[in-house]
N, C-alpha and C positions, 0 to 999 in steps of 0.2 A: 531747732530753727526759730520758733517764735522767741524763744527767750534771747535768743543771740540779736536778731532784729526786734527787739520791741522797743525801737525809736522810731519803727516805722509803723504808720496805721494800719491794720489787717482790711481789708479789702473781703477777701473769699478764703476759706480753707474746706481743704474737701479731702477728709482723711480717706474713703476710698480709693480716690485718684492719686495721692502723696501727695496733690498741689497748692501751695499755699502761693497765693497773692497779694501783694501790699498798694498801700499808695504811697504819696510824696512824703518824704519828710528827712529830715536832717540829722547825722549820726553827731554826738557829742565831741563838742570840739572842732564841730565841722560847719562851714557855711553852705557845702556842696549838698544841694538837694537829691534822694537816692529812691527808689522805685526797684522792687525786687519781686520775681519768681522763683519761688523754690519748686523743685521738682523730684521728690521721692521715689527712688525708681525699685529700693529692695529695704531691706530692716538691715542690711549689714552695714556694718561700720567702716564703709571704704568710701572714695572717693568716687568710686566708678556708678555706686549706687547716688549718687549726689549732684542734681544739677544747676547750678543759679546762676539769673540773666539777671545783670545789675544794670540798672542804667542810668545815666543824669541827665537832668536836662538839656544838656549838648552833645548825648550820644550815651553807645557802650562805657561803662565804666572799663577801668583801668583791668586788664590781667592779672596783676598783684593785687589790688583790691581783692578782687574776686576771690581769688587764691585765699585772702586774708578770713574771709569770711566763711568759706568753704572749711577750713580750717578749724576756725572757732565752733562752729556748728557739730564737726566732727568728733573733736574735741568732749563739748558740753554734751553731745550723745554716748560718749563713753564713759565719761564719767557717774551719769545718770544711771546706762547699764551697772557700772560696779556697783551703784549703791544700791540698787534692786537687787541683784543678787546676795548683799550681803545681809539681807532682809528674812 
């Protein structure tokens, strides 16, 4: 998660809790300001264990956004797992 948003400022993380917090700030390429909660609910690599509120300064972010990001995150946690395992 941190490495997939690190265009955003860290705010709070609280690895007991899974939650990590951000503040404002701008994805590359992008003019739209973004603000995110992530919310770690298991270690598994699924989507259900994976919660994030995006939002912009004129509300919730988009669906597919979201989607995008959830994604990416998912993604850069599995691959992480493979490479620890092959360790």
């Amino acid at each position: 998660s941190l490495e997939v948003l690190n265009f955003l400022p860290l705010e709070a993380v609280d690895p007991f809790s899974g939650i990590i917090q951000t503040g404002w700030g701008t994805a590359p390429g992008s003019d739209t300001l973004y603000r995110a909660t992530v919310y770690i609910q298991d270690p598994s690599l699924d989507a259900r264990s994976l919660k994030i509120s995006l939002l912009t300064k004129t509300g919730p972010a988009s669906t597919k956004t979201i989607r995008i990001i959830e994604e990416a995150i998912l993604s850069r946690a599995i691959q992480l797992r493979l490479r620890d395992e092959k360790l």
